[in-house]
BALOBA-1460 file (C-alpha; in Angstrom, 3 decimals):
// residues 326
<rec num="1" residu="x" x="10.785" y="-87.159" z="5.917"/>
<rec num="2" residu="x" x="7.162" y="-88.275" z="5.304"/>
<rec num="3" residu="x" x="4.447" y="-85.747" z="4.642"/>
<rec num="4" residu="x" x="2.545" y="-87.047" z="7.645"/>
<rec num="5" residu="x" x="5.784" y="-86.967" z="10.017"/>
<rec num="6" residu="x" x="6.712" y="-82.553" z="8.071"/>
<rec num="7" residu="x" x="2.731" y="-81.932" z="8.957"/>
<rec num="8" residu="x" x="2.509" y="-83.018" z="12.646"/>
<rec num="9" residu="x" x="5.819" y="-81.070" z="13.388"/>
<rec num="10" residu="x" x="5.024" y="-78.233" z="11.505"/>
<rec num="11" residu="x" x="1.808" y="-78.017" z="13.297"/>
<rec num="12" residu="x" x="3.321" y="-78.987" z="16.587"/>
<rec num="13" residu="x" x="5.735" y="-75.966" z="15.677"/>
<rec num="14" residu="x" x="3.001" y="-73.206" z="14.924"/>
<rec num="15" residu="x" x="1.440" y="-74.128" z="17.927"/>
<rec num="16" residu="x" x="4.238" y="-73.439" z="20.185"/>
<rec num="17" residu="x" x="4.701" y="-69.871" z="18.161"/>
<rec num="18" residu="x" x="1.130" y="-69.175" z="18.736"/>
<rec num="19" residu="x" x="1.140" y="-70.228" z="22.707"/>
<rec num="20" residu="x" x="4.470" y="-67.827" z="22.885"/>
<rec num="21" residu="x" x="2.823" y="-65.117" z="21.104"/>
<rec num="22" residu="x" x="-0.069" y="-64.907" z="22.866"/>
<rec num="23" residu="x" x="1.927" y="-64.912" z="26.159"/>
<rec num="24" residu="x" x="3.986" y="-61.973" z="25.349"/>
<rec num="25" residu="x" x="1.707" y="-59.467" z="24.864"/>
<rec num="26" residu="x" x="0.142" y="-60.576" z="28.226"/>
<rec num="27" residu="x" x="4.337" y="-60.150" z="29.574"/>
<rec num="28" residu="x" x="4.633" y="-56.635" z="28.212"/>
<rec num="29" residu="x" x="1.033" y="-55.445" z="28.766"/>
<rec num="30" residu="x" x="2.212" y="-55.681" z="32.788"/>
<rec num="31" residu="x" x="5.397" y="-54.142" z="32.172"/>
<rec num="32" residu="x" x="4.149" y="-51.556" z="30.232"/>
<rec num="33" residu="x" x="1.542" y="-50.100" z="33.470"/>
<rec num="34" residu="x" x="2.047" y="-46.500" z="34.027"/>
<rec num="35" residu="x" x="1.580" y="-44.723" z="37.381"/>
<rec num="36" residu="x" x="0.499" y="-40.801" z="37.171"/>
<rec num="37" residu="x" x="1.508" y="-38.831" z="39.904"/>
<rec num="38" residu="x" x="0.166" y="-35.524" z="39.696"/>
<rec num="39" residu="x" x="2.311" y="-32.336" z="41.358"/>
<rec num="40" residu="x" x="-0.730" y="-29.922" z="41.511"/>
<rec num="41" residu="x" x="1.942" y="-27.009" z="41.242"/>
<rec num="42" residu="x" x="5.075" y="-25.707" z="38.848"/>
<rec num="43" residu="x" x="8.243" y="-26.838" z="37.990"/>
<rec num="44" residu="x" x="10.360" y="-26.120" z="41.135"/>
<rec num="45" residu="x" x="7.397" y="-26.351" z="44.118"/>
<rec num="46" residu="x" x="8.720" y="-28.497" z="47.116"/>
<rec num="47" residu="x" x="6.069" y="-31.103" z="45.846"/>
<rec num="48" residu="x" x="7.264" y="-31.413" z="42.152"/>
<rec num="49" residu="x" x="11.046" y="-31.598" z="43.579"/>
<rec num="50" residu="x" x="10.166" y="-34.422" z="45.973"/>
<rec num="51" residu="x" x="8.441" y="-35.995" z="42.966"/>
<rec num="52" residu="x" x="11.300" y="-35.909" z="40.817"/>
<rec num="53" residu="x" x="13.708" y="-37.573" z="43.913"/>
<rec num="54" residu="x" x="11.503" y="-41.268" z="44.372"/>
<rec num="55" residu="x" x="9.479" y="-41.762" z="41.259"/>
<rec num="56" residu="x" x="11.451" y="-43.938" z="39.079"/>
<rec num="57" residu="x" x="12.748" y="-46.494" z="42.550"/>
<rec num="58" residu="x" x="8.760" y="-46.273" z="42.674"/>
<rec num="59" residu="x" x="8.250" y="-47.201" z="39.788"/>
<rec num="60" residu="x" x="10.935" y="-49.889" z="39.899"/>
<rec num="61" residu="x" x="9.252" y="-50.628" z="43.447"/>
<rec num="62" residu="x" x="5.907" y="-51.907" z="41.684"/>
<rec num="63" residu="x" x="7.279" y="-52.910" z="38.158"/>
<rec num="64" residu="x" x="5.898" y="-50.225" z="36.365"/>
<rec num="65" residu="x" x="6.378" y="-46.726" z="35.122"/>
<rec num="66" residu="x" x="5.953" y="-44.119" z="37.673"/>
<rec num="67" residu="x" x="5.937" y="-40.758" z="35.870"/>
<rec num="68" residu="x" x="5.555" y="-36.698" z="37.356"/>
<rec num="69" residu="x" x="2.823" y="-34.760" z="35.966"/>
<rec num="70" residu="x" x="2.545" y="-31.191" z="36.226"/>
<rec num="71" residu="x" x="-0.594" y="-29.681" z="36.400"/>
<rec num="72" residu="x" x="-0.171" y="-26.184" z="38.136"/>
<rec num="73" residu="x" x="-3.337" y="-23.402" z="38.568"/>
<rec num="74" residu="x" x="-5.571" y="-22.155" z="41.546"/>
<rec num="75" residu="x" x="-4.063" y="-22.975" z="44.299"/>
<rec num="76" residu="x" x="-3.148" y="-26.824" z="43.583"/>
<rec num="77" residu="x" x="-7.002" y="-27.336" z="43.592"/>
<rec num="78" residu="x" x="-6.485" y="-27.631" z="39.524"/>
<rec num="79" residu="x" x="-4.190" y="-30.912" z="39.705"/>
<rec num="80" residu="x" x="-6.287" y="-32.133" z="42.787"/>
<rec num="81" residu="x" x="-9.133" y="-32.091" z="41.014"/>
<rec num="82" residu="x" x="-7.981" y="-33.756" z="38.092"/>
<rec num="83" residu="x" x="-7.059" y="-36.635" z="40.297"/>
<rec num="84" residu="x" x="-9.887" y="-36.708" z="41.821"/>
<rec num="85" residu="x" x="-11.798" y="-37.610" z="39.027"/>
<rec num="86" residu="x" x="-9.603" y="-40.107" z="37.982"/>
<rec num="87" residu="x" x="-10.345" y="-43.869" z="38.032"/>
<rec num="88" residu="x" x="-9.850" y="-45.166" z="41.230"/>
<rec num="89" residu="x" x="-7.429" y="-48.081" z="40.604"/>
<rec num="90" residu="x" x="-4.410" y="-46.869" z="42.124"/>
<rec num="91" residu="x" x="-2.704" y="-45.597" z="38.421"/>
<rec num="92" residu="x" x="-3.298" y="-42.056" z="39.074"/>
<rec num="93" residu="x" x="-2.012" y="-40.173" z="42.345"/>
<rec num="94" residu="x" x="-1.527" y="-36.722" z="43.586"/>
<rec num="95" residu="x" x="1.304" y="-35.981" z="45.809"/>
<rec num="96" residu="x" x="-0.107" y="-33.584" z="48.543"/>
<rec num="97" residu="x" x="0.549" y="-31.396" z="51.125"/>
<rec num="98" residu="x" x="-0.885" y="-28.933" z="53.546"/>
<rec num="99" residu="x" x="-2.125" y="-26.916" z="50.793"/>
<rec num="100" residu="x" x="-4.183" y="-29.443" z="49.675"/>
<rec num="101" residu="x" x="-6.617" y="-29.682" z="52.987"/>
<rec num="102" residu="x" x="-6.324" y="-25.495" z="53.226"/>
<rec num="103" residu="x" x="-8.041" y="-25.537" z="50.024"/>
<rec num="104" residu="x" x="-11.005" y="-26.840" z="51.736"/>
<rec num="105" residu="x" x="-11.729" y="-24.066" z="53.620"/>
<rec num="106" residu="x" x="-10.123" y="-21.217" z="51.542"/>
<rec num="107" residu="x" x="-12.194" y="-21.541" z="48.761"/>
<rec num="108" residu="x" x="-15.849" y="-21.126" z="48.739"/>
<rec num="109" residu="x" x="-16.455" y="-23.647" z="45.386"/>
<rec num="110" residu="x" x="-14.774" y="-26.305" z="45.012"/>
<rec num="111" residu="x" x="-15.483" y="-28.947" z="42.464"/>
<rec num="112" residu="x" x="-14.434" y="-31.834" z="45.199"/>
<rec num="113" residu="x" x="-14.247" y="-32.632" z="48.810"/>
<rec num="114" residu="x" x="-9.709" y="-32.633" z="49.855"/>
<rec num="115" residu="x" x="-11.054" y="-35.133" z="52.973"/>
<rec num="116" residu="x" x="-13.851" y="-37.452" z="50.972"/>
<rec num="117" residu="x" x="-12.305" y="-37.490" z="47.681"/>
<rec num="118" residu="x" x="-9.085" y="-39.387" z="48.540"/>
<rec num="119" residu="x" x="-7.741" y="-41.365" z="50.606"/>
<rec num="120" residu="x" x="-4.350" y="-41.402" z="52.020"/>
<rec num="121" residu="x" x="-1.522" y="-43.842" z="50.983"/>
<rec num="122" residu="x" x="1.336" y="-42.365" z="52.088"/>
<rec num="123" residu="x" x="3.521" y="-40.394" z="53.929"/>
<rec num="124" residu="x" x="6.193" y="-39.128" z="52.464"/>
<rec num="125" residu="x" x="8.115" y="-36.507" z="55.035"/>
<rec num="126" residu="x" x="7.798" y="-33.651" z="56.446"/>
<rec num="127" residu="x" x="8.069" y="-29.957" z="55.277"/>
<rec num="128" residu="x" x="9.574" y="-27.132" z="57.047"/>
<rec num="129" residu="x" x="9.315" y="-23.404" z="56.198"/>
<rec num="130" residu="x" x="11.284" y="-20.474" z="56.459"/>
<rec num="131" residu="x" x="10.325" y="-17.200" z="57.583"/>
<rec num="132" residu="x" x="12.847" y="-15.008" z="55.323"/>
<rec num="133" residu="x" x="13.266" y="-10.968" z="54.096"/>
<rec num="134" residu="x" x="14.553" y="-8.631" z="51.648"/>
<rec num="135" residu="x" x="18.166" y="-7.490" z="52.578"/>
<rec num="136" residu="x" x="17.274" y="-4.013" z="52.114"/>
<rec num="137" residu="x" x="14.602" y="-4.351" z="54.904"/>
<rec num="138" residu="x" x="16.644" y="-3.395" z="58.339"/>
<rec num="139" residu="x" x="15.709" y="-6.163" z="60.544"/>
<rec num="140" residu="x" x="17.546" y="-9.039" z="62.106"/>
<rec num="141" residu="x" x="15.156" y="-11.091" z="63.599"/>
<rec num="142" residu="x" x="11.347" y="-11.588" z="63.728"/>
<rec num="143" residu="x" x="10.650" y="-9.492" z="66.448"/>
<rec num="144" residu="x" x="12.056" y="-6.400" z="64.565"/>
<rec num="145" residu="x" x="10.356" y="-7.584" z="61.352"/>
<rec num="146" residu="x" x="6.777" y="-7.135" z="63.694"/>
<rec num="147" residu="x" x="8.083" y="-4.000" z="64.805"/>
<rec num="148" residu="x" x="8.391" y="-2.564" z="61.607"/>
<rec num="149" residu="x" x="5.852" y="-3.623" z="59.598"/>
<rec num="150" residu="x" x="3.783" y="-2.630" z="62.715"/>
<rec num="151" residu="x" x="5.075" y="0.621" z="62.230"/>
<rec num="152" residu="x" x="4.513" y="0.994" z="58.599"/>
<rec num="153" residu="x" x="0.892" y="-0.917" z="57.825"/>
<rec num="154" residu="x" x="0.426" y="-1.564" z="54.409"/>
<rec num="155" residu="x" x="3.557" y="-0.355" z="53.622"/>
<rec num="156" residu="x" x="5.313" y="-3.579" z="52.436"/>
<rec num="157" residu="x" x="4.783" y="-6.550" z="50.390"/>
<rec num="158" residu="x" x="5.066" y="-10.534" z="50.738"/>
<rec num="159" residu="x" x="5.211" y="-13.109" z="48.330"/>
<rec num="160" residu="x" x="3.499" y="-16.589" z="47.869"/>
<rec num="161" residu="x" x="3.477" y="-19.863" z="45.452"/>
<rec num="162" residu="x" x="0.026" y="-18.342" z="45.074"/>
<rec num="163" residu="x" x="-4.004" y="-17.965" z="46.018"/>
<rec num="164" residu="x" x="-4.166" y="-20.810" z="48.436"/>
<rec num="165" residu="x" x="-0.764" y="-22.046" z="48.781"/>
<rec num="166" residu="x" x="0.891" y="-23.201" z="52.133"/>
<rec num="167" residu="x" x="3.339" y="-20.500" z="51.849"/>
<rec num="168" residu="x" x="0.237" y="-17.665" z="51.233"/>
<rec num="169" residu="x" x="-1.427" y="-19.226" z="54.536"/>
<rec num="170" residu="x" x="1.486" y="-19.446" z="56.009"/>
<rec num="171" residu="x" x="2.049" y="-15.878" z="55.928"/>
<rec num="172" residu="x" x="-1.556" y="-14.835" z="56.068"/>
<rec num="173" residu="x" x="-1.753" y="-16.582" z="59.496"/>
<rec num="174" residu="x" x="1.550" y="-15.017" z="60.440"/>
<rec num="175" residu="x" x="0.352" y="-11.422" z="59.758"/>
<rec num="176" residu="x" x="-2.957" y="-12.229" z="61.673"/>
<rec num="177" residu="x" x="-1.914" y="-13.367" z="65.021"/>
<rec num="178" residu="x" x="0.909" y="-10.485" z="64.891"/>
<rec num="179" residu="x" x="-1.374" y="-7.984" z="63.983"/>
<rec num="180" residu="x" x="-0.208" y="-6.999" z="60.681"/>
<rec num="181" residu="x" x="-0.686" y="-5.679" z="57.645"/>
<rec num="182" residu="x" x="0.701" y="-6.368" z="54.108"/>
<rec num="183" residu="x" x="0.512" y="-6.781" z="50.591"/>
<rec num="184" residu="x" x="-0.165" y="-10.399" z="48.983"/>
<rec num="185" residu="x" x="1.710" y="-10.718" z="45.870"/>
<rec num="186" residu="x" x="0.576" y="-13.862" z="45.020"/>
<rec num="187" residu="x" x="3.578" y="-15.812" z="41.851"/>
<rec num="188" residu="x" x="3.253" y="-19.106" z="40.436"/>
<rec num="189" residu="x" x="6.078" y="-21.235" z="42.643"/>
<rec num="190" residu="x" x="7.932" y="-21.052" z="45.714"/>
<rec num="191" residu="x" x="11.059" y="-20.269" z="43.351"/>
<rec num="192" residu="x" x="9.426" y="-17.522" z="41.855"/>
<rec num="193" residu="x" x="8.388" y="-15.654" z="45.211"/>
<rec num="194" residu="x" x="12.155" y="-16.241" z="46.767"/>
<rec num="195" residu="x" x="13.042" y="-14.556" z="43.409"/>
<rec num="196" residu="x" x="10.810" y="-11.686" z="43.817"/>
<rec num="197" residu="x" x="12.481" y="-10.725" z="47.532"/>
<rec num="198" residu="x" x="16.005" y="-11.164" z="46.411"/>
<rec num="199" residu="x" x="15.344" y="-8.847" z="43.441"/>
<rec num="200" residu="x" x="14.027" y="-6.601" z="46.519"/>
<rec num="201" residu="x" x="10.355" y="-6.142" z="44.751"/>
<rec num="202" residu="x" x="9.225" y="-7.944" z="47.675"/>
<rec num="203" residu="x" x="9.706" y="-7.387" z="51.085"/>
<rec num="204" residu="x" x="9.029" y="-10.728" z="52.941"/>
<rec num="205" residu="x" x="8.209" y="-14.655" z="52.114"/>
<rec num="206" residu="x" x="7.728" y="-17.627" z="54.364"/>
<rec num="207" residu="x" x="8.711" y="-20.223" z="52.180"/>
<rec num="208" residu="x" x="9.541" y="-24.142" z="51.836"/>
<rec num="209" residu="x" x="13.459" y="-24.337" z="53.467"/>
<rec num="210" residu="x" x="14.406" y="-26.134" z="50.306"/>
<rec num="211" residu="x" x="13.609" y="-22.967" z="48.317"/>
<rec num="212" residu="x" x="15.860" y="-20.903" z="50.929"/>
<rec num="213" residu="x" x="18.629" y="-23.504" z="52.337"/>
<rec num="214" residu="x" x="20.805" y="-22.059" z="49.167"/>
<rec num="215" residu="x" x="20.824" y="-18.277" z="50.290"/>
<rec num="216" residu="x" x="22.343" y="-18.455" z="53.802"/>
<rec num="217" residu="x" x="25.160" y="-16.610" z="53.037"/>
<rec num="218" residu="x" x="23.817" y="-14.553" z="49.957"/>
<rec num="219" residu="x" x="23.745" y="-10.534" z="50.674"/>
<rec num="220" residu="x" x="20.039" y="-9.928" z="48.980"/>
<rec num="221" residu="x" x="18.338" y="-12.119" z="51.778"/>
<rec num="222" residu="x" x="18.187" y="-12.912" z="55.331"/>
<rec num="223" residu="x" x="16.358" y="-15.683" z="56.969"/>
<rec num="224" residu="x" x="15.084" y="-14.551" z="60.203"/>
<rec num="225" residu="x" x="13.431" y="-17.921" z="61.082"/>
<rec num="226" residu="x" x="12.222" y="-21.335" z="60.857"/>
<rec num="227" residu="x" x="8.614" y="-21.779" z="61.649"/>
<rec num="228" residu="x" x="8.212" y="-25.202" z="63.430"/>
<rec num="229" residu="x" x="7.818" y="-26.326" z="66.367"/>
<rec num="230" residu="x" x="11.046" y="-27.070" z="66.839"/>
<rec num="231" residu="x" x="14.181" y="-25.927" z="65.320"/>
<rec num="232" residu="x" x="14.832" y="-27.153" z="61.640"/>
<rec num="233" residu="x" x="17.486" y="-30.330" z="61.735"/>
<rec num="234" residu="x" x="18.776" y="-28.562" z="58.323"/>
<rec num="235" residu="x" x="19.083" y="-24.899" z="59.788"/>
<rec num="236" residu="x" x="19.601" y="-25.657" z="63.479"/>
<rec num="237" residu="x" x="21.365" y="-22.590" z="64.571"/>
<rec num="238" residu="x" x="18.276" y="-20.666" z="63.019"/>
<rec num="239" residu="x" x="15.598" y="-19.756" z="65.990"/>
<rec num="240" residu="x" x="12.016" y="-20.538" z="65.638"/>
<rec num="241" residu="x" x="9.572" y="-17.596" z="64.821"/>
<rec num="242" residu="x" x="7.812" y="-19.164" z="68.103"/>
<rec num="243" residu="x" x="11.086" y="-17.957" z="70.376"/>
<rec num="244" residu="x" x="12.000" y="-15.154" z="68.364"/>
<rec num="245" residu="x" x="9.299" y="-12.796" z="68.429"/>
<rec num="246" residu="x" x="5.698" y="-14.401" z="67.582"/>
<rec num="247" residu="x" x="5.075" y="-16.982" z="70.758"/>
<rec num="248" residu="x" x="2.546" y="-19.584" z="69.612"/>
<rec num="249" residu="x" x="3.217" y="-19.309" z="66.247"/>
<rec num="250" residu="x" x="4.103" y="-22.963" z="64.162"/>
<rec num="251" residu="x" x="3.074" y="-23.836" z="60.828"/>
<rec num="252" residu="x" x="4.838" y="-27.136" z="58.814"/>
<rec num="253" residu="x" x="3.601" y="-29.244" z="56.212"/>
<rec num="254" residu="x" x="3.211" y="-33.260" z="55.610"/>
<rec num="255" residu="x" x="3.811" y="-34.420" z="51.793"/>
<rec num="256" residu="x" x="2.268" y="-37.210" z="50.611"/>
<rec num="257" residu="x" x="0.606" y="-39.637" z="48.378"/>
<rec num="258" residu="x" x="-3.348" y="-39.454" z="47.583"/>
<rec num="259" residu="x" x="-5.486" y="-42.103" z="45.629"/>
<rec num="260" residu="x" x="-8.814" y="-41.106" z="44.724"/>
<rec num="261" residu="x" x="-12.038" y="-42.452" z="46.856"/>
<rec num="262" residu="x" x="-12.963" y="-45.613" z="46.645"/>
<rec num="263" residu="x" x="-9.409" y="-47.023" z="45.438"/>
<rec num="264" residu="x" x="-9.127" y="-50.752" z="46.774"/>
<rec num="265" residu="x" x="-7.809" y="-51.249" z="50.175"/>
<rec num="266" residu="x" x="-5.434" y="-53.493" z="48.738"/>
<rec num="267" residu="x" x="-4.179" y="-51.740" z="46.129"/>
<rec num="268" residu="x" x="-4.142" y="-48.541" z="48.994"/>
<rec num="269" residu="x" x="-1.768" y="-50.929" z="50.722"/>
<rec num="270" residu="x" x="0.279" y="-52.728" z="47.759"/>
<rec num="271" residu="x" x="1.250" y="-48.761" z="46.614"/>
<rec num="272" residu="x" x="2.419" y="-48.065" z="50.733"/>
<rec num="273" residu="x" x="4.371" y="-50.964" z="50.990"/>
<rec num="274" residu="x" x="6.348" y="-50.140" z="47.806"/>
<rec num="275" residu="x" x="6.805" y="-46.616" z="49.009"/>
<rec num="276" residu="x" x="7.829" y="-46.695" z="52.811"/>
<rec num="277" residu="x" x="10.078" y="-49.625" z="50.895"/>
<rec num="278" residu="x" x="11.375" y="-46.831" z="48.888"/>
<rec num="279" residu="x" x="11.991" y="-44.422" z="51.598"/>
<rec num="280" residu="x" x="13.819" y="-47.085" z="53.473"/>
<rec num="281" residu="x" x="16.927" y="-46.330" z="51.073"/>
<rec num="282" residu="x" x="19.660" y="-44.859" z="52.256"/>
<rec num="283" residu="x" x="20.051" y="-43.417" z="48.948"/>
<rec num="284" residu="x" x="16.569" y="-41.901" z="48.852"/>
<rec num="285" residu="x" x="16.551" y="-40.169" z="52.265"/>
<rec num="286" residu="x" x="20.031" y="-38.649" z="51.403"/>
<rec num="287" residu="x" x="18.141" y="-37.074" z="48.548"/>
<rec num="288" residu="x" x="15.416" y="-35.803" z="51.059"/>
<rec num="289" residu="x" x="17.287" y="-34.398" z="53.193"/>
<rec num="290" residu="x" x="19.069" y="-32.424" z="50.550"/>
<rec num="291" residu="x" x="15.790" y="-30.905" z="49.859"/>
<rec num="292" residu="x" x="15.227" y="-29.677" z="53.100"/>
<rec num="293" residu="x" x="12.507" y="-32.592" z="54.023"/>
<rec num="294" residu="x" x="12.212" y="-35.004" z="57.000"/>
<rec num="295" residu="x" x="11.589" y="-38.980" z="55.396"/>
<rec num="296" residu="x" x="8.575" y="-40.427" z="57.376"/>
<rec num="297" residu="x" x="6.723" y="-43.936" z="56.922"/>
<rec num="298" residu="x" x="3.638" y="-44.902" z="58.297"/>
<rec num="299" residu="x" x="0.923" y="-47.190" z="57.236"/>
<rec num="300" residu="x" x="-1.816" y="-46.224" z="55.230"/>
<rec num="301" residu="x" x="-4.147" y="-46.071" z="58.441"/>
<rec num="302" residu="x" x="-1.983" y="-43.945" z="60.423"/>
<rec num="303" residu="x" x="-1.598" y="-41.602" z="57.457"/>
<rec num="304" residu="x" x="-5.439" y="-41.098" z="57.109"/>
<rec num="305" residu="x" x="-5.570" y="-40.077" z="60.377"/>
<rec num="306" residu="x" x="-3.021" y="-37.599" z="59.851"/>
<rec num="307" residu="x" x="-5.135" y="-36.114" z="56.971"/>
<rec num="308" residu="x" x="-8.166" y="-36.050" z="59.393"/>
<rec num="309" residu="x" x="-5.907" y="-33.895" z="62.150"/>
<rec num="310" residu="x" x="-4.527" y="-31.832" z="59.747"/>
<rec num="311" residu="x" x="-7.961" y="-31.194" z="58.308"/>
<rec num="312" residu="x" x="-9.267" y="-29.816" z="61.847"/>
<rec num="313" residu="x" x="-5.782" y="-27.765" z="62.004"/>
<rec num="314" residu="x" x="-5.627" y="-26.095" z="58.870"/>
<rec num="315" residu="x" x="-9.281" y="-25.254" z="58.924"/>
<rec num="316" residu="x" x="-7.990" y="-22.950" z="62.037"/>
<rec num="317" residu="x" x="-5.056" y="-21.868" z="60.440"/>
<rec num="318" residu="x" x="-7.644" y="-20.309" z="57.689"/>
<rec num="319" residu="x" x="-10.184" y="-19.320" z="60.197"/>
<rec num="320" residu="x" x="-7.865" y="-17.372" z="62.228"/>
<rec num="321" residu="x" x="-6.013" y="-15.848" z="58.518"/>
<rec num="322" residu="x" x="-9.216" y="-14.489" z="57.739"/>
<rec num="323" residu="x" x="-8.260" y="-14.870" z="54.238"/>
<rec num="324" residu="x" x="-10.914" y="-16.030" z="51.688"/>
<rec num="325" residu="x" x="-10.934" y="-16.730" z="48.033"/>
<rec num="326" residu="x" x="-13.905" y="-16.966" z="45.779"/>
C-alpha cells in the first residue's frame, strides 16, 4: 500500500467517523426530549392517578419521555402556577380539572389567570364524585343526611383534598343550597379525607368515586350518593344526590391537559393527536375505567370551549358556596 493510496483512505475513513458522530448526538438529542406533566396535588389525587395510567404510551405516543411531577400546595394553584410560567413549547403541562378554573374565583390573589394562562389540549375524561358518610352517622340516604345535620348545625364535620379543591367546593356548594352547616376540615388528598371519615373523625366527604369505589361493602362507610347528573356507569345502582334528597344539585369534573399561553397551535395540536391516540387503546380506557373515570376525546378547539363553559359554571358553583379564601 502506497502512502498516498493509506492517506486518502485514512482520511476518507475519519471523515465518515466524523459525519456519524456528529449525527448521533443530533439522533439522541430527539430521543432524549422530556415532557413535564405537572399533577398540582399529592400522591393519590384522582389527577396524579390518571397521570400515572397514560404517561409513558404518551410518551411513547410522541417519542419522548413523558414524566409525572408532583407539585402539591394551595389548592392546586401551586403546580398551576408553576406551569404557567413555564416556556411555552409544549414540554411542560399541567393535567387539570375543575379545581383548576374554581381557583379563579375562590381566591382573591392569584399569581395567574386559570382561563388566559393556558390553553387547552386535551380532554382526558370525565370525573364523578361521591357523596359518602361516617358509619357511625345514622343515615341511609341524602335526604336523612339533610335532616340531620339540619337538626344539629355545626355539629359535624366534612373533609376535603383541601382550601380550594373540587371536593371542598363540592361540598361547600352542597351545604349551601341545602341549607347547612358544617365544619371544613380541609387534608392534603382525596385519600387522606376518605381516611379521616372511616377512622370516624369526620363525619361526611364528597369525594372523587375512585377514592370510594373500594369501600362499598366496608362497615366504617356508606355512600349515600353519586353527584352527577346522571347515575355513575361505575356505581349504577347508587341514586343521584339530585333524586335522593337535594333536587338540582350536580357537580362533576373534566380532567385534562393544559399548555401554557401562547404554546404553538401546532404543537397544541401535535400533543392532542398523540393523546386522543392514546385514549383510543383498549388497554388505556380499561385502566380508566378502573379508576372510576369516563375516557373522552375531543379536539383541541372543542376542549377550549369546554374550559370557557366550565369557567362560567364553576364561577356559580363558588358564588352560590359563598366560600372565599384569601
Amino acid at each position: 500500500m502506497t502512502p498516498t493510496l493509506f492517506t486518502r483512505r485514512s482520511l476518507a475513513a475519519l471523515a465518515a467517523a466524523a459525519t456519524l458522530g456528529a449525527l448521533v448526538p443530533v439522533h439522541a438529542q430527539q430521543q432524549q426530549r422530556v415532557i413535564h406533566i405537572v399533577v398540582p396535588f399529592g400522591t393519590g389525587a384522582v389527577q396524579d392517578t390518571v397521570a400515572r395510567a397514560f404517561n409513558a404510551e404518551l410518551g411513547t405516543a410522541l417519542n419522548a419521555s413523558a414524566i409525572v411531577e408532583n407539585r402539591a400546595g394551595a389548592g392546586g394553584t401551586v403546580g398551576a402556577a408553576a406551569v404557567a410560567k413555564a416556556p411555552p413549547d409544549g414540554n411542560t403541562l399541567v393535567l387539570a380539572a375543575a379545581s383548576h378554573n374554581i381557583a379563579g374565583f375562590l381566591y382573591s390573589k392569584l399569581s395567574y389567570d386559570p382561563l388566559k394562562d393556558f390553553v387547552g389540549v386535551a380532554n382526558i375524561g370525565n370525573a364523578g364524585y361521591v357523596l359518602a358518610v361516617a358509619s357511625g352517622l345514622n343515615v341511609s340516604n341524602t335526604a336523612d343526611f339533610i335532616k340531620e345535620v339540619k337538626a344539629n348545625p355545626g355539629k359535624y364535620n366534612y373533609a376535603s383534598a383541601g382550601n380550594g379543591s373540587a371536593t371542598h367546593l363540592a361540598m361547600a356548594s352542597f351545604l349551601a343550597k341545602a341549607g347547612l352547616e358544617m365544619t371544613h376540615i380541609p387534608t392534603k388528598s382525596t385519600g387522606e379525607a376518605v381516611n379521616e371519615v372511616l377512622a370516624g373523625r369526620v363525619q361526611a366527604v364528597i369525594s372523587s368515586s375512585i377514592g370510594v369505589m373500594g369501600f362499598q361493602s366496608d362497615p366504617r362507610m356508606k355512600l349515600l350518593a353519586s353527584t352527577g347528573k346522571a347515575r355513575s356507569p361505575f356505581l349504577p345502582s347508587l341514586p343521584t344526590v339530585a333524586e335522593s334528597g337535594l333536587p338540582g344539585y350536580a357537580f362533576d369534573s373534566w380532567i385534562g391537559l393544559l399548555a401554557p399561553a401562547g404554546t404553538p397551535k401546532a404543537e397544541v395540536e401535535r400533543l392532542n393527536a398523540a393523546t386522543n391516540k392514546v385514549l383510543a387503546d383498549p388497554m388505556i380506557q380499561e385502566r380508566f375505567k378502573r379508576l372510576g373515570v369516563e375516557p373522552r376525546t375531543q379536539s383541541a378547539e372543542e376542549f377550549q370551549k369546554l374550559l370557557r363553559a366550565d369557567w362560567d359554571a364553576m364561577g356559580a358553583v363558588v358564588k352560590a358556596s359563598g366560600a372565599k379564601i384569601d
